[in-house]
C-alpha positions as CSV (number, residue, x, y, z in Angstrom):
1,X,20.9,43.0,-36.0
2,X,19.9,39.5,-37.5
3,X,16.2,39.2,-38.2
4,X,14.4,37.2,-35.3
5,X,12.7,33.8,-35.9
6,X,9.7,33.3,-35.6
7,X,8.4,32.2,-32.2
8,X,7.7,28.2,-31.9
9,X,3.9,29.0,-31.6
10,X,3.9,30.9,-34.4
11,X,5.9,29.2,-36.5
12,X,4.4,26.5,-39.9
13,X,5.5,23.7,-40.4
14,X,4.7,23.2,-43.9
15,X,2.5,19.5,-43.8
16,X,1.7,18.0,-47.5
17,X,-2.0,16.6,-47.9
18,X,-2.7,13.9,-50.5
19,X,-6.2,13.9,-52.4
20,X,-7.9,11.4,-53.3
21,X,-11.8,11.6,-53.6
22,X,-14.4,11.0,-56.5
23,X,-13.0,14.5,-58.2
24,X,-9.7,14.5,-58.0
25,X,-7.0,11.8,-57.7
26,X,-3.5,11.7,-57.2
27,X,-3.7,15.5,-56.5
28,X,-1.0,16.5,-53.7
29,X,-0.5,20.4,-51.8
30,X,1.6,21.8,-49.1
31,X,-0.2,23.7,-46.0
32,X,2.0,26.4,-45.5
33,X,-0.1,28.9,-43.6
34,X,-1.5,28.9,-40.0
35,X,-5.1,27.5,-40.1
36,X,-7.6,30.5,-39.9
37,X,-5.1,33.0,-39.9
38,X,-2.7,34.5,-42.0
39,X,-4.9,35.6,-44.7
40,X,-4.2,37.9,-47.5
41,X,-4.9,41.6,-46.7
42,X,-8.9,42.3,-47.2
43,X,-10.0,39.0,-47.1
44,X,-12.1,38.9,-43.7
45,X,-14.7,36.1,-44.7
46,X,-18.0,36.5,-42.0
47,X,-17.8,32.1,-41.8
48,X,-15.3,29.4,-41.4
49,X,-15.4,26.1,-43.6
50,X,-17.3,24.7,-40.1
51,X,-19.8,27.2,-39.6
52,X,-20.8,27.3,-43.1
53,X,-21.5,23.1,-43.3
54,X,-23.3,23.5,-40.1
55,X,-25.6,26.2,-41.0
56,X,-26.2,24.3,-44.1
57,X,-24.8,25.1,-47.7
58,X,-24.9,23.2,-51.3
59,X,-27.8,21.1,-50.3
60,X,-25.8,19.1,-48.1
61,X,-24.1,17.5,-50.9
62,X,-21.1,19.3,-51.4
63,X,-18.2,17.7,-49.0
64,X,-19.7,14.3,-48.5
65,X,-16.7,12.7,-49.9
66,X,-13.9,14.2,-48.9
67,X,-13.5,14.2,-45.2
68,X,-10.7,12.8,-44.6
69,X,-8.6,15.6,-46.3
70,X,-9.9,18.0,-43.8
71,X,-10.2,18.5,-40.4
72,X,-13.2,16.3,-38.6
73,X,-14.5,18.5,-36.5
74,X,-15.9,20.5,-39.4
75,X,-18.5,17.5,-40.0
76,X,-19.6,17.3,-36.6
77,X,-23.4,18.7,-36.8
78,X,-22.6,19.4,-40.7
79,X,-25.7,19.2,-42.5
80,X,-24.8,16.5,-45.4
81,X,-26.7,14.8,-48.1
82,X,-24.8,11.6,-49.3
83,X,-26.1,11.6,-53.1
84,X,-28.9,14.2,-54.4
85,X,-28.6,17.9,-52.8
86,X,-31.8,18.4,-50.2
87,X,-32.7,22.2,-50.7
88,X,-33.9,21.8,-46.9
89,X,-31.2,21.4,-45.5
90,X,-30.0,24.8,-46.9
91,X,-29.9,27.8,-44.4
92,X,-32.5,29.5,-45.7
93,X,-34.3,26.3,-47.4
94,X,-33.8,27.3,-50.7
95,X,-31.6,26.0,-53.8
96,X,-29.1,29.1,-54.3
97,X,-26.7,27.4,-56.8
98,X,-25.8,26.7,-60.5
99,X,-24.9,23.4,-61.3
100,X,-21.2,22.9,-61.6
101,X,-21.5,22.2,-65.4
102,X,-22.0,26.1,-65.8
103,X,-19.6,27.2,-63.2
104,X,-17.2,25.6,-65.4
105,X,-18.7,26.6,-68.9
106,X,-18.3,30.1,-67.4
107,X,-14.8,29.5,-66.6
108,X,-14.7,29.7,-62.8
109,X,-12.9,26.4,-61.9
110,X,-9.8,25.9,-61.7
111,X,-8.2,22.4,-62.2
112,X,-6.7,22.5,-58.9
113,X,-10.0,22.9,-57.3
114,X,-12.5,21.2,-59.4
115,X,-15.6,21.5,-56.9
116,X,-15.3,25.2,-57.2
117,X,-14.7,28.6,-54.8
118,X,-15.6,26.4,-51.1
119,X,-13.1,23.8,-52.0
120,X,-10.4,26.8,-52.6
121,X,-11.6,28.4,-49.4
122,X,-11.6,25.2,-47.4
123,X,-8.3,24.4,-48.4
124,X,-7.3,28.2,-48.2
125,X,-8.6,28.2,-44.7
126,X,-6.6,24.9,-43.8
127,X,-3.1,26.6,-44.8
128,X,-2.4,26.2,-48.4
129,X,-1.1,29.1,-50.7
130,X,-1.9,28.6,-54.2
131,X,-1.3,30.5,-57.6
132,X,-5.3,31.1,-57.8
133,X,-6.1,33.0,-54.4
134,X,-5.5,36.5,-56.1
135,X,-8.5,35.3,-58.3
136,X,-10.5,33.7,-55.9
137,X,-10.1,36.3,-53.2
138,X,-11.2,38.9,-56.2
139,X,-14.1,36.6,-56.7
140,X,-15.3,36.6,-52.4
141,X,-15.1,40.3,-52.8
142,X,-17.6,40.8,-56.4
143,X,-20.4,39.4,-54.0
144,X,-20.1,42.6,-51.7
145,X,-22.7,43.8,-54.2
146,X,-25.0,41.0,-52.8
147,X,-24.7,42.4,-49.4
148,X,-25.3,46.1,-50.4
149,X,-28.4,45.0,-52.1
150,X,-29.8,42.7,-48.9
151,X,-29.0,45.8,-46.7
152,X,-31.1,48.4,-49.2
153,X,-33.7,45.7,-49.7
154,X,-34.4,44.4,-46.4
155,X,-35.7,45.8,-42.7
156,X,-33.3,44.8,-40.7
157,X,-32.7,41.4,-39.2
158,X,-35.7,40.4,-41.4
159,X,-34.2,36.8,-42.5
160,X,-37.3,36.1,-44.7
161,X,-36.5,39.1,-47.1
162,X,-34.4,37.9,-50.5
163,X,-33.9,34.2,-49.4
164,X,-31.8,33.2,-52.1
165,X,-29.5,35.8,-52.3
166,X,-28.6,35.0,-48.9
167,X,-28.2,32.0,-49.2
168,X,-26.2,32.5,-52.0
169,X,-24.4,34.9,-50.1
170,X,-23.8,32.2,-47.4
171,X,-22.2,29.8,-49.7
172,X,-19.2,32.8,-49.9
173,X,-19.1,32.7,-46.1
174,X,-20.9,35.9,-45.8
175,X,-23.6,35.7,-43.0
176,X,-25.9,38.0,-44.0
177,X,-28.2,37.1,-40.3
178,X,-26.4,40.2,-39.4
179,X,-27.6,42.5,-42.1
């Protein structure tokens, strides 16, 4: 028997997307993925690209120019600072974040992404494949630790109780308001 296709509805159509922002020019990729779905075995983030800009991550300053390459109803009640980041407008109120100069001194960006992990899981999320996600996805899972640590640490529900780490946690679309 001849394999079935897949039904219409489930069915990509692979879309190209063209970048071109104040990082990254000239830079082209194929969505090839359902958005939100289809995502590698184990990788079950807590927050999608939206929630996390709405709750409030990087300062606000982290998307600001680059809407157009994704979809605009993630900016709609995003919490964005046009120029400097604005701790305040952080989930938790607090700067959780090392400046990209030592993410990439430490070797975590890769060229294709060159804002860091949220750019790979925004564009992850949106349907592209890419040759780093085996990496990336390795990287989502090393904060686990973080949310063991919150859970031994803090009562309960108690959002006060290691600020930063969650909102460091937050930034790798953990919500750790449910520990």
């Amino acid at each position: 028997m001849p394999p079935r296709s897949p039904s219409r509805r489930n069915r990509v159509v692979a879309r190209r997307v063209e970048v071109n922002d104040k990082m990254q020019q000239g830079y082209s990729y194929d969505l090839t993925a359902r958005p939100g779905q289809d995502f590698a075995e184990g990788f079950t983030p807590d927050l999608t690209p939206k929630d996390m800009l709405e709750m409030g991550v990087f300062g606000g300053c982290y998307m600001t120019d680059c809407r157009d390459e994704f979809p605009k109803s993630w900016f709609e009640g995003a919490k964005l600072s046009p120029g400097k980041p604005d701790k305040a407008l952080n989930y938790f109120g607090i700067h959780a974040s090392q400046p990209l100069s030592e993410w990439r001194r430490k070797g975590w960006i890769h060229e294709d992404d060159p804002r860091g992990w949220f750019q790979w899981y925004c564009r992850y999320y949106t349907g592209r494949r890419h040759a780093d996600d085996e990496r990336q996805i390795g990287r989502w899972r090393a904060m686990r630790r973080h949310v063991g640590q919150v859970r031994k640490g803090c009562e309960e529900g108690d959002l006060s109780c290691r600020p930063k780490q969650r909102q460091a946690l937050l930034h790798w679309a953990y919500d750790s308001r449910r520990l």
